[in-house]
FIDOKE-840842 format. One line per 8 residues: number of its first residue (from 0); for each residue x, y, z of N, C-alpha, C. Coordinates in steps of 0.05 Angstrom, whole numbers. Layout:
residues N
NUM = X,Y,Z,X,Y,Z,X,Y,Z  ...
//
This chain:
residues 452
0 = 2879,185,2507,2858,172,2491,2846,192,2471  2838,218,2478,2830,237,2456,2854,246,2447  2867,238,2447,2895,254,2433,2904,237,2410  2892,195,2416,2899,186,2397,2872,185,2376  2848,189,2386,2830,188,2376,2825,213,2357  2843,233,2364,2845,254,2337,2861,255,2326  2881,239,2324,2900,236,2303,2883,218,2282  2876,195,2300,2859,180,2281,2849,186,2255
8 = 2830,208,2273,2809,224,2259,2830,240,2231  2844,251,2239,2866,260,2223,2874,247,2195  2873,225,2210,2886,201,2181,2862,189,2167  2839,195,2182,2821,195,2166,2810,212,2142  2816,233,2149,2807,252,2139,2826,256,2115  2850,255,2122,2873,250,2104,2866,228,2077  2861,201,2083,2856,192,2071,2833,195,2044  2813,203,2072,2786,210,2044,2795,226,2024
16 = 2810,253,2032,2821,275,2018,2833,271,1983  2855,250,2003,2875,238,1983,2854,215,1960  2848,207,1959,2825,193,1947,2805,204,1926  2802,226,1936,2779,243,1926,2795,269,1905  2815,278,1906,2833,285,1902,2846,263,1877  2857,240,1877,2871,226,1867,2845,221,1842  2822,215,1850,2795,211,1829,2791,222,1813  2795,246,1827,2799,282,1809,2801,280,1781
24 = 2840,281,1794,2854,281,1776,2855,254,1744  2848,232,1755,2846,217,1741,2826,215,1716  2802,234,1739,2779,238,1715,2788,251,1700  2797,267,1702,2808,299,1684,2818,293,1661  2850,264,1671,2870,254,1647,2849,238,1631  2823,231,1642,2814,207,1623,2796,221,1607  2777,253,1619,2766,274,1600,2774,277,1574  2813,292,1588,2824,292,1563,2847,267,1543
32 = 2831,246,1542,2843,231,1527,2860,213,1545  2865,207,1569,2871,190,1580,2911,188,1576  2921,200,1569,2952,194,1554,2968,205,1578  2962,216,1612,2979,202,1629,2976,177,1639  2962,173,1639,2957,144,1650,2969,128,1630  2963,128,1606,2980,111,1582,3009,115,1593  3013,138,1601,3052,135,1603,3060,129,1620  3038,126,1639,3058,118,1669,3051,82,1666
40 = 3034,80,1658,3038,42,1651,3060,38,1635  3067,51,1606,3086,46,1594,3111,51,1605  3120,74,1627,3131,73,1642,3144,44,1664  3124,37,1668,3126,15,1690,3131,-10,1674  3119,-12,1643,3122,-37,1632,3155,-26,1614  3171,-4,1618,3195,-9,1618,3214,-16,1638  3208,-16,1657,3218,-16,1680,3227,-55,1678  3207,-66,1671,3198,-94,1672,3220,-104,1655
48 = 3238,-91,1632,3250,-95,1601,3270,-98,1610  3290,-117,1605,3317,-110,1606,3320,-85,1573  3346,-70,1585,3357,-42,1573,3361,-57,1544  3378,-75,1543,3392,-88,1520,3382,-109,1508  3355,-109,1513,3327,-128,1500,3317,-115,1480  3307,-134,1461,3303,-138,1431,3275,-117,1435  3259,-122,1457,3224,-94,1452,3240,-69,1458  3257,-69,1489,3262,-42,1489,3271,-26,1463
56 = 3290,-35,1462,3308,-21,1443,3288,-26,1405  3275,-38,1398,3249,-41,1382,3233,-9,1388  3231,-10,1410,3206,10,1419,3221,46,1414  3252,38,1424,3269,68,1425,3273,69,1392  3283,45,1373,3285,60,1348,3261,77,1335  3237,61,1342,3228,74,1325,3207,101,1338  3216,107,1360,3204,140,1371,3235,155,1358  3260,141,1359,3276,166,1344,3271,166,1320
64 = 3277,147,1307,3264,153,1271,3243,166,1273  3220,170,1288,3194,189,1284,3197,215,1299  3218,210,1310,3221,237,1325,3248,252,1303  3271,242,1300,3286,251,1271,3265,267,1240  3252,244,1234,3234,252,1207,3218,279,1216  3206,286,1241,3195,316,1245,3214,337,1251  3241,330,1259,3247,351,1275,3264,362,1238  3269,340,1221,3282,355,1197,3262,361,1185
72 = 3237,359,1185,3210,365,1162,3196,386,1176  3203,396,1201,3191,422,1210,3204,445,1225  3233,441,1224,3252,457,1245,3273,472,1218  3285,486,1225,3304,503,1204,3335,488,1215  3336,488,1239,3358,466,1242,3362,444,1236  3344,426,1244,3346,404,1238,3337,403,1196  3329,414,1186,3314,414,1156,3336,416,1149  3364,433,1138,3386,425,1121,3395,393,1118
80 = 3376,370,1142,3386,353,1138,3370,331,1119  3349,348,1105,3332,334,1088,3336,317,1066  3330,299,1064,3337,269,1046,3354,259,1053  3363,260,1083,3392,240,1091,3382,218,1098  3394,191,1098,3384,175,1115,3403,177,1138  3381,191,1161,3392,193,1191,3400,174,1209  3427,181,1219,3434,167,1251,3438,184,1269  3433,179,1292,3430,199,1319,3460,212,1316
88 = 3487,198,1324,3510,199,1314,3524,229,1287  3497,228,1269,3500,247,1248,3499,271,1246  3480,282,1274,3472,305,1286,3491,318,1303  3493,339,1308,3504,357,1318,3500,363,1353  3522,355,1368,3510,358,1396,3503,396,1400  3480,404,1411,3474,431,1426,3471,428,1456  3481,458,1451,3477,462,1489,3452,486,1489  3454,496,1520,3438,518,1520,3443,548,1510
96 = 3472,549,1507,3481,565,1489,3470,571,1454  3481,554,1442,3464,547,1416,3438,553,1420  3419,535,1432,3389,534,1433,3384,566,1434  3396,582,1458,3391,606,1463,3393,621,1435  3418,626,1430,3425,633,1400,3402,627,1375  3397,605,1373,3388,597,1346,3359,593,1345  3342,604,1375,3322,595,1382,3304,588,1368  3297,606,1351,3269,601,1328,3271,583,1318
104 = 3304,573,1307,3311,551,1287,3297,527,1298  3304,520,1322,3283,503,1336,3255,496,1339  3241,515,1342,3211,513,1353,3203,503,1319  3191,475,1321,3169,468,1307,3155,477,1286  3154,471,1267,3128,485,1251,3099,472,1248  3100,456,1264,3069,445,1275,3052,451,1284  3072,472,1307,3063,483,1341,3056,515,1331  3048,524,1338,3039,555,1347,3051,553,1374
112 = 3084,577,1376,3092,585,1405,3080,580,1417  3049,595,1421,3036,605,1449,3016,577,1453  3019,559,1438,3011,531,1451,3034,516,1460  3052,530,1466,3082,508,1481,3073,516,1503  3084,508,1519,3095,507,1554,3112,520,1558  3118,540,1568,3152,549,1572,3161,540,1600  3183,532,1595,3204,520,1614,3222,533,1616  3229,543,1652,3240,564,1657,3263,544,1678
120 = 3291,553,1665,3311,539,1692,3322,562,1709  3330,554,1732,3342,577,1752,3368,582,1751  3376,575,1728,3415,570,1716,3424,552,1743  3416,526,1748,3432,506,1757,3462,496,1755  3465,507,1733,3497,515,1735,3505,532,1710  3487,544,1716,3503,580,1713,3490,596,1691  3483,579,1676,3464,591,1649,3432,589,1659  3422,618,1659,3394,612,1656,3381,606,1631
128 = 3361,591,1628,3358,583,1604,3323,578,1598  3308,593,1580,3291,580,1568,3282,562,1546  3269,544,1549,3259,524,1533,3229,510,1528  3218,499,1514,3190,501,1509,3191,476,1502  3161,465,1514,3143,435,1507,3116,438,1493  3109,409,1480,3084,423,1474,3063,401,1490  3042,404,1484,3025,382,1503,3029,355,1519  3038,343,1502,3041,309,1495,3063,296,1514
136 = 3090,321,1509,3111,317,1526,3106,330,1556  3092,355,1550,3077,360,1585,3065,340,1601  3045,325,1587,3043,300,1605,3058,280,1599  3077,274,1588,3101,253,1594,3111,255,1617  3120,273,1626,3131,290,1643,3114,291,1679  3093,297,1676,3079,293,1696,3076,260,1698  3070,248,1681,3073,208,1693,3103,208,1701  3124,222,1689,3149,217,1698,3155,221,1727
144 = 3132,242,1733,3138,249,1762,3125,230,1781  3109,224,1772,3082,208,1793,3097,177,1787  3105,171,1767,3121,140,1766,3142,141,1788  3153,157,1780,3178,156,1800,3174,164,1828  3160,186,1832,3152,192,1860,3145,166,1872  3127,148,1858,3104,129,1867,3128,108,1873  3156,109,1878,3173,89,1884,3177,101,1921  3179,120,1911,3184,128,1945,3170,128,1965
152 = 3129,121,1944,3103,116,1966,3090,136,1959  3096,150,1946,3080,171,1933,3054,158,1913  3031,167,1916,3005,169,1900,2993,190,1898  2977,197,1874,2969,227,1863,2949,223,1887  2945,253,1899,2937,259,1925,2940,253,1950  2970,245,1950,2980,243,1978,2994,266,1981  2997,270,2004,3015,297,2012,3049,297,1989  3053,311,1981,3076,323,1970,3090,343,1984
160 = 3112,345,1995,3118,374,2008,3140,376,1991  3150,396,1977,3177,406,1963,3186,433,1988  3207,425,1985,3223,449,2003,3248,456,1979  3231,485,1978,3245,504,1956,3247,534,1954  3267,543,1937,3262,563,1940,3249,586,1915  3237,603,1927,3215,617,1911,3224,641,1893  3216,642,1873,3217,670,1869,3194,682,1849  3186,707,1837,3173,714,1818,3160,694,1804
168 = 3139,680,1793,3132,661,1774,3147,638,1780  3162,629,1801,3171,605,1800,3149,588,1824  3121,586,1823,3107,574,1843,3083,564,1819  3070,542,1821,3050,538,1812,3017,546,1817  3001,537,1799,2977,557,1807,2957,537,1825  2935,549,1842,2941,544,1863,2913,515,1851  2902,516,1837,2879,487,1832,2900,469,1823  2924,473,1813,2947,447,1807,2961,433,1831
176 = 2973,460,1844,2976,449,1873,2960,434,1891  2936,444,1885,2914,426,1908,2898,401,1902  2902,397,1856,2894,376,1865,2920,356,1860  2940,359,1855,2967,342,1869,2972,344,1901  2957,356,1915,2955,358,1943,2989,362,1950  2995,387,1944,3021,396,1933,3025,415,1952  3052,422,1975,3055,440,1983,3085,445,1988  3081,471,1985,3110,482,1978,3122,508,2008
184 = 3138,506,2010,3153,520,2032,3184,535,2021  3179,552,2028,3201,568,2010,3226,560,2033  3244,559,2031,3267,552,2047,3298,578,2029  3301,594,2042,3318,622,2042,3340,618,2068  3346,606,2088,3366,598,2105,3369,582,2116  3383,563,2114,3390,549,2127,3408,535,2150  3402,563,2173,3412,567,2195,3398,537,2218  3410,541,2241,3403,524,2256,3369,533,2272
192 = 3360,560,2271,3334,577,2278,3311,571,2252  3317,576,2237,3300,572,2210,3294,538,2203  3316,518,2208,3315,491,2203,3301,477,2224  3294,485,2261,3282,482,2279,3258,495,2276  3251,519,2254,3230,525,2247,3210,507,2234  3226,502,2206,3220,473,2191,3207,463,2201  3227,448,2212,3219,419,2219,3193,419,2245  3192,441,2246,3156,451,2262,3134,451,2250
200 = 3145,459,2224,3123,457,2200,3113,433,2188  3133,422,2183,3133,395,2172,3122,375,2194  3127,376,2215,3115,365,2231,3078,370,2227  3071,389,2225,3041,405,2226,3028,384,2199  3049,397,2179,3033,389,2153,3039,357,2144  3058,346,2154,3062,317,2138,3041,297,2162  3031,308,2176,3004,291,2191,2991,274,2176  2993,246,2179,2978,223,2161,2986,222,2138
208 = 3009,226,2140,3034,218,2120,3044,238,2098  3059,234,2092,3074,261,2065,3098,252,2053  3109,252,2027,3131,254,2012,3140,281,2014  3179,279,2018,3182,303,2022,3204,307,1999  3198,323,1975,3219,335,1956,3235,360,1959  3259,354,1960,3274,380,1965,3305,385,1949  3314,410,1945,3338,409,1927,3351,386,1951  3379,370,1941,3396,366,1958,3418,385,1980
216 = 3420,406,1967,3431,433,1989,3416,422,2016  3389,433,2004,3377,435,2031,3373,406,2054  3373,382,2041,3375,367,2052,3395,364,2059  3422,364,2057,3446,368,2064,3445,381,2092  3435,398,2083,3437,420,2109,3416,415,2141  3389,405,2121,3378,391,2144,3394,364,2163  3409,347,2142,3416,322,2152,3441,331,2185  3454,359,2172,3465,369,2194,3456,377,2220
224 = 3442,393,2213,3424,395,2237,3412,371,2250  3412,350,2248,3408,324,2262,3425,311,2276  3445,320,2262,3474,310,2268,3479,328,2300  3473,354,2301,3483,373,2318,3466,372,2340  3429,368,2326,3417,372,2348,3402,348,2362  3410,325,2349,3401,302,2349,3374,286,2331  3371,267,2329,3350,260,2311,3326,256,2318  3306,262,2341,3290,267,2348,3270,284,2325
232 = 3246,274,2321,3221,302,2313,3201,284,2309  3177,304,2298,3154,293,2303,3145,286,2273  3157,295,2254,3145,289,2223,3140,252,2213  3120,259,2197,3110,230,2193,3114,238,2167  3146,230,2148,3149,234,2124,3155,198,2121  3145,196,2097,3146,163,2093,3165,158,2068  3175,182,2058,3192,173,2036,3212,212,2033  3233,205,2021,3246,237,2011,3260,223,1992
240 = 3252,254,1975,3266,255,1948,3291,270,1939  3309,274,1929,3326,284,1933,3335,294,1898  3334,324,1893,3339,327,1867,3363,349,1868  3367,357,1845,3384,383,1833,3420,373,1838  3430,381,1856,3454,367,1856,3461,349,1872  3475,338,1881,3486,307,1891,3486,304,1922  3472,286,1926,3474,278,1963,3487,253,1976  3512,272,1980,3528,253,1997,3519,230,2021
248 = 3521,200,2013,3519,176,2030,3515,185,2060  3536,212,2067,3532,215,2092,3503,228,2105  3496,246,2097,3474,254,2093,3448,246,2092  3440,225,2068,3426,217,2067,3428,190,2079  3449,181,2100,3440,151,2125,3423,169,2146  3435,196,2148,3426,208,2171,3393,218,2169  3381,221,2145,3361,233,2138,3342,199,2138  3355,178,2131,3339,158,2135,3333,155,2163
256 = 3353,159,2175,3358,153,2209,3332,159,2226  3344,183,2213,3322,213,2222,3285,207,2215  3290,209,2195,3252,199,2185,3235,175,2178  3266,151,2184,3254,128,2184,3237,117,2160  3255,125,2141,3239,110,2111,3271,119,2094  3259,106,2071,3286,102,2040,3285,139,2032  3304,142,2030,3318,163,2008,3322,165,1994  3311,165,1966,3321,169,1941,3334,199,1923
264 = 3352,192,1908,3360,220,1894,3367,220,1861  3349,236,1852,3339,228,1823,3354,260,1802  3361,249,1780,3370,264,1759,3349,266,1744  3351,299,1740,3330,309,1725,3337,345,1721  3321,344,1702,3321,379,1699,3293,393,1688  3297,411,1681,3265,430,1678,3259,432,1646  3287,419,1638,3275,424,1603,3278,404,1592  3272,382,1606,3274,356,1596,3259,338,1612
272 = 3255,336,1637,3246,315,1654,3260,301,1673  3250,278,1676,3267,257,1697,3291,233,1679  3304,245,1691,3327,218,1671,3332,199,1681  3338,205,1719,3347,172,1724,3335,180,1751  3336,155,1766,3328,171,1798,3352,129,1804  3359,133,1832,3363,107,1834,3354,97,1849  3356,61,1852,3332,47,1869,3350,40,1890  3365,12,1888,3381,-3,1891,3408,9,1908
280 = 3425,23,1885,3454,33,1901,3449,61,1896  3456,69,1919,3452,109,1919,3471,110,1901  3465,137,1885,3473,143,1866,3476,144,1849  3470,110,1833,3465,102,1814,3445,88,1792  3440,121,1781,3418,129,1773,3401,106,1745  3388,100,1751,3381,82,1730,3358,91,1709  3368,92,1677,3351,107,1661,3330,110,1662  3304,127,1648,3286,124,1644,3292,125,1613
288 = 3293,98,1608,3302,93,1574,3275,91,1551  3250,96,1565,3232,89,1550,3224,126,1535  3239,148,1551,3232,168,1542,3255,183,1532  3281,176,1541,3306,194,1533,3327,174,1518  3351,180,1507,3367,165,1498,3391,180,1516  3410,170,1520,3437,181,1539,3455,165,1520  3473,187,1527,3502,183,1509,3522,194,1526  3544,194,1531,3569,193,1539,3597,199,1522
296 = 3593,213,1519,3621,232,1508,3642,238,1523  3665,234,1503,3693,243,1510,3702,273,1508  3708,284,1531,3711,310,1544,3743,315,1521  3757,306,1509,3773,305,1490,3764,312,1465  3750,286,1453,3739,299,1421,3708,295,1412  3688,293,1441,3670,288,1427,3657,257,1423  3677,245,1416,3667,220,1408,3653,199,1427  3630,182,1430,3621,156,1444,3646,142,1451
304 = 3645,139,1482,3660,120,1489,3648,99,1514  3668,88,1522,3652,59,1531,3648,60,1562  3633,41,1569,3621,39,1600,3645,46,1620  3639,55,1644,3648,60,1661,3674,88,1661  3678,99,1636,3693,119,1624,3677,151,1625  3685,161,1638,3672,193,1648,3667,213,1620  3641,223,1619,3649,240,1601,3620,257,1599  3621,266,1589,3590,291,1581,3572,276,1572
312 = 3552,279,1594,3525,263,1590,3505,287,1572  3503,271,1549,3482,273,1517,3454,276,1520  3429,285,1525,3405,265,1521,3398,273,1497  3379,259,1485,3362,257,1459,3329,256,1485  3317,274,1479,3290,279,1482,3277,262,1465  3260,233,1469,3244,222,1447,3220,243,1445  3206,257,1463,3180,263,1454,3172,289,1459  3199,307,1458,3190,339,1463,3184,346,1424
320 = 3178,350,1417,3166,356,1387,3156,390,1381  3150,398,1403,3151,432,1393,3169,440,1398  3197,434,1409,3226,441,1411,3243,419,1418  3249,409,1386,3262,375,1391,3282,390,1403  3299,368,1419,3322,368,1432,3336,350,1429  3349,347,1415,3364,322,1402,3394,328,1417  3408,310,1418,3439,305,1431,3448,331,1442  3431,337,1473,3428,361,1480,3447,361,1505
328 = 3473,376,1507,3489,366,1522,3475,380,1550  3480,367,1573,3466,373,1596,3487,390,1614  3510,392,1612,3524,404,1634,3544,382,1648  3527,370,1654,3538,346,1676,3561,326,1658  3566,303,1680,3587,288,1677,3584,258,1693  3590,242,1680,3585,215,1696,3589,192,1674  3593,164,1682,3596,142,1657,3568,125,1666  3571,111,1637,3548,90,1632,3554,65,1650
336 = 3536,50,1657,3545,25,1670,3519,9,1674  3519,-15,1683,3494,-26,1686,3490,-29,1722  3463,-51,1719,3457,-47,1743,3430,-76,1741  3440,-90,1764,3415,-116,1762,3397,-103,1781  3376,-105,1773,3351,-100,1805,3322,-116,1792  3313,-125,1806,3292,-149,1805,3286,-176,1784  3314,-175,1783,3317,-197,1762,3320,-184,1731  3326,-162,1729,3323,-140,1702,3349,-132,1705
344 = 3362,-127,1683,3389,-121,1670,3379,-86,1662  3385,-76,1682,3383,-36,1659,3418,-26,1666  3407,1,1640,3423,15,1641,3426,40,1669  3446,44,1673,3454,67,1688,3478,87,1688  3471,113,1703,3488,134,1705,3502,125,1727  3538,121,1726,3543,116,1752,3571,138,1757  3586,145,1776,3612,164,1779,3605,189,1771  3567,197,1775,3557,216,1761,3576,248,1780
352 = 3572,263,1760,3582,296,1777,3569,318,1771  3550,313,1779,3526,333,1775,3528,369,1790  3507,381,1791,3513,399,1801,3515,398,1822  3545,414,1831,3557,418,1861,3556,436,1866  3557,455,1894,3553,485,1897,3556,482,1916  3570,511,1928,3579,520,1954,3554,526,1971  3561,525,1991,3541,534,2010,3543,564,2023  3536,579,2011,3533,611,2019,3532,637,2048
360 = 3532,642,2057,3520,662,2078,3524,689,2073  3495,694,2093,3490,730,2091,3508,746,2107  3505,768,2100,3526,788,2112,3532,791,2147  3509,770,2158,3500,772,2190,3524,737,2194  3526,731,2175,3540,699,2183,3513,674,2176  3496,676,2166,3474,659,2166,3473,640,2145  3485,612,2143,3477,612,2119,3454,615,2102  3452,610,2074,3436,612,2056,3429,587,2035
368 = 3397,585,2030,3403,572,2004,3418,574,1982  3436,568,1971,3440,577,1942,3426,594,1922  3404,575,1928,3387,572,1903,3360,599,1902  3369,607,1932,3354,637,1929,3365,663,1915  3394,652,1908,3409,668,1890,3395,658,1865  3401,633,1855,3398,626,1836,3367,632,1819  3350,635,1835,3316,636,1824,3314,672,1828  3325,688,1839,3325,716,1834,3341,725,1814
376 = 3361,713,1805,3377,713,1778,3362,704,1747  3337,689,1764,3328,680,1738,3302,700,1725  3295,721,1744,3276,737,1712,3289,756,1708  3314,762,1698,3332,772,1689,3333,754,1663  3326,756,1640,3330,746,1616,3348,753,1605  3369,780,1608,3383,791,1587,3408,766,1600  3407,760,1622,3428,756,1633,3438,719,1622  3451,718,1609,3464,684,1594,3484,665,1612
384 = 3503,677,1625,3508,654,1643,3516,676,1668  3523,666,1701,3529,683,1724,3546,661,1734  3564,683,1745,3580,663,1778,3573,683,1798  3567,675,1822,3565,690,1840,3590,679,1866  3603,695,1875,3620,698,1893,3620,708,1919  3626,700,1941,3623,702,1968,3654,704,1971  3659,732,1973,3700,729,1974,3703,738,1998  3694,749,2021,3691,741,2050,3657,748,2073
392 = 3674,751,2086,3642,740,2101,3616,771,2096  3633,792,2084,3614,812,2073,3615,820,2042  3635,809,2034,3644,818,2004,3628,800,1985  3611,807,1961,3603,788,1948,3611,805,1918  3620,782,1903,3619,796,1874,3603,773,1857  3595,796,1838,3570,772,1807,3588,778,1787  3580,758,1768,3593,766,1751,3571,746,1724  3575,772,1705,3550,767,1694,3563,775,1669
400 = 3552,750,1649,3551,746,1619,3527,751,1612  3526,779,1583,3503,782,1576,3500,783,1552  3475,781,1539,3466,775,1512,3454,796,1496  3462,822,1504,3461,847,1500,3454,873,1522  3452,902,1517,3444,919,1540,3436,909,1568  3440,917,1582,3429,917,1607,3426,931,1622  3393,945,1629,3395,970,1647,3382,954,1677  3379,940,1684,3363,938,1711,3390,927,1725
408 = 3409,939,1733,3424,929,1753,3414,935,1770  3415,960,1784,3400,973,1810,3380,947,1822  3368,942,1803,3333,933,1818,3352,906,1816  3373,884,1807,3379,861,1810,3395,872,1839  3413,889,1839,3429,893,1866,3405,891,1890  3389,908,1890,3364,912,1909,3353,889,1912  3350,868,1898,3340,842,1902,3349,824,1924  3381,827,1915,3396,809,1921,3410,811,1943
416 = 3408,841,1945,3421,855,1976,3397,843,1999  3364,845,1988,3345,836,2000,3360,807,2022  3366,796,2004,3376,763,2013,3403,765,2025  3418,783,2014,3450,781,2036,3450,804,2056  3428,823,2066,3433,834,2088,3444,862,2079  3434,880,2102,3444,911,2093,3479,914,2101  3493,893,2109,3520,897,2115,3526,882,2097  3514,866,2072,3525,872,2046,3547,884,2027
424 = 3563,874,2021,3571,903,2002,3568,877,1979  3560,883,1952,3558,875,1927,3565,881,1898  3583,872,1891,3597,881,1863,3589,870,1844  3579,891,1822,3570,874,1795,3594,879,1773  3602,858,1758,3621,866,1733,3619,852,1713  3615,846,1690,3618,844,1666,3639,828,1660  3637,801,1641,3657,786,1631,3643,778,1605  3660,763,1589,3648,758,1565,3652,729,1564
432 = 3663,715,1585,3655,686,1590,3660,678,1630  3648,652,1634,3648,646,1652,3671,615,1657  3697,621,1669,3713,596,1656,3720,573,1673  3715,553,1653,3713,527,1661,3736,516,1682  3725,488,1703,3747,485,1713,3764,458,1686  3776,446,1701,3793,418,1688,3781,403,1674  3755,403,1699,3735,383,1687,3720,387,1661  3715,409,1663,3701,416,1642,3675,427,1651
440 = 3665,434,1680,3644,433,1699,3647,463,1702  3632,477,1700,3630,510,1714,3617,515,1745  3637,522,1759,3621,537,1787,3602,557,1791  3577,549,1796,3559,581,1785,3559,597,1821  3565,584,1839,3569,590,1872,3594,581,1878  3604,606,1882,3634,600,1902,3635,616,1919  3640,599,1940,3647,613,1964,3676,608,1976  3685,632,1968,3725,636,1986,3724,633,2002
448 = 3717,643,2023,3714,637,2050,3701,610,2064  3701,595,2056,3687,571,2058,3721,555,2049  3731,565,2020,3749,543,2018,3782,559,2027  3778,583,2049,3796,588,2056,3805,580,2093
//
């Protein structure tokens, strides 16, 4: 009886929190001008549109025409294209290569740099890369999160838990975190000791409920451990999110099994936003067409081709404006297709092939996140694209493309040895590209020993 009478109390307390918290924040967006809240309705009242309806597509021409007319009247890239009459089609696809290269050409002449946002990626597949927002699209971006979260049961000040991994400047500050009632858990192994750790934690903190965001690696890895040790625990997670690269059906039945609520797994990145997340059929990611445009290219010449046909997924950024991003190729791969869900006709990403990666271990046999490679690779700026290699159970080699000098190896070796153990051995060497497979897809984690 006092045992249920303090949980009670628990979820009471929870509640008020979340409430008071969620008020917060709301006052704050409505202080300053109220324009998340504008996007997450507009958000929702796209959701309502069929894709290939006369408002949607009304509403998408004319943020590209206004997004086209600035990026040629204030950018050095886009300006040689002055007095054309523009089609999206007319423009030049870039990657992060280019961007990196040409960077200034980019940034705005509206913006003052040091009023952008910088957007920092952890080379998700293989290029680290910076990129910059300016206000307007920063909170696009945050409704993008809270719209979509808010499918899985998520509301601004309910528990959030991300299971990630950390490094230097890759954590938020700590009045953002608290009032998104935001908590973060660094996750560096994912052994069967460390995942029985977890899920001790999570138990502690998802008390009176919690959304739980995590790369898919790591869920992957948790869904195993259920598998091995059974599905038993104590966490009260009411929804999981699932981002970065792809979570296999198997996985995520087991992770439903396991926590007793829906799984979702959503496409997105750090210099752009949320693109698709899906509702309906795993996997199949359904646009957020009210803020991006997606295109589908032929891995041959470039050119638009038609539904259900694989090829290099495009986006057009409608509303980044201090670093337009126009037909910005993303890495990935997948075809267009549709998708009925609530009586609404949208578009979707379907046969998508997003980022895939090996699953790693330290010099002791343990595995590893990936992605603890991947976020200690990232304040290394000189460094333009990496593969990192696991060629047996102590041998690791990097291999690193750079964008001129480089003296801090030592202190990157010392980092990284930190994470694979003093029976380590680690080789750094120099290439002047990182090469593609068939697909056209780069491996930024390979592990030989895994596929030997």
């Amino acid at each position: 009886m006092i045992k249920l009478s303090r949980l009670k109390g628990e979820i009471t307390i929870n509640a008020i929190s979340a409430a008071l918290r969620e008020n917060a924040y709301w006052g704050l967006d409505k202080l300053r001008g109220g324009q998340v809240r504008q996007a997450c309705r507009q958000l929702e009242m796209f959701d309502r549109l069929d894709s290939d309806g006369p408002e949607l597509n009304a509403y998408r021409e004319k943020a590209l025409k206004k997004l086209l007319t600035h990026a040629v009247a204030t950018t050095e890239f886009y300006g040689r294209y002055n007095g054309q009459d523009l089609e999206l089609a007319d423009l030049p696809v870039v990657d992060k290569a280019i961007i990196r290269e040409k960077k200034d050409q980019f940034f705005s002449s509206a913006f003052k740099q040091e009023e952008l946002f910088t957007m920092q990626t952890s080379g998700s597949t293989g290029t680290p890369f910076t990129s910059y927002q300016d206000g307007l699209k920063k909170k696009k971006v945050n409704a993008e999160v809270i719209h979509y979260s808010a499918k899985a049961g998520y509301r601004v000040g309910r528990k959030l838990i991300t299971l990630q991994a950390v490094a230097a400047g890759n954590d938020r500050s700590f009045f953002l975190k608290w009032l998104q009632n935001r908590i973060s858990i660094n996750v560096v192994s994912v052994d069967d000791r460390p995942l029985e750790e977890l899920l001790g934690r999570l138990a502690l903190l998802s008390r009176g409920g919690a959304i739980l965001l995590a790369y898919a690696s790591t869920l992957q890895a948790l869904a195993g451990y259920f598998e091995r040790k059974g599905l038993a625990n104590d966490c009260t997670i009411q929804g999981v999110i699932s981002t970065s690269e792809m979570l296999p059906d198997e996985s995520r039945n087991v992770l439903e099994e396991a926590f007793q609520c829906r799984c979702y797994s959503r496409y997105s990145n750090q210099e752009n936003g949320i693109i698709g997340q899906d509702e309906s059929v795993n996997n199949l990611f359904v646009l957020n067409e009210g803020h991006y445009l997606v295109e589908v290219l032929s891995l041959a010449d470039g050119a638009i081709i038609g539904d259900g046909e694989i090829g290099r997924i495009v986006i057009t950024d409608l509303f980044n404006y201090g670093m337009p991003m126009i037909r910005y190729d993303t890495g990935d791969l997948g075809a267009l297709t549709w998708v009925e869900q609530a009586g609404v006709r949208k578009r979707a990403l379907g046969q998508f092939s997003g980022r895939k990666i090996d699953l790693v271990y330290d010099s002791w046999g343990r595995p590893l996140s990936p992605h603890q490679i991947s976020v200690t690779l990232r304040i290394f700026p000189e460094i333009r694209q990496f593969q990192f290699v696991q060629e047996d159970g102590r041998n690791y080699l990097l291999k690193l493309q750079l964008g001129g000098s480089f003296k801090r190896e030592a202190e990157l070796k010392a980092r990284l040895l930190e994470i694979l153990g003093d029976g380590a051995d680690l080789r750094v060497t120099y290439v002047e590209s990182i090469p593609l497979l068939g697909s056209g897809k780069r491996n930024y984690i390979v592990n030989k020993l895994a596929k030997g």
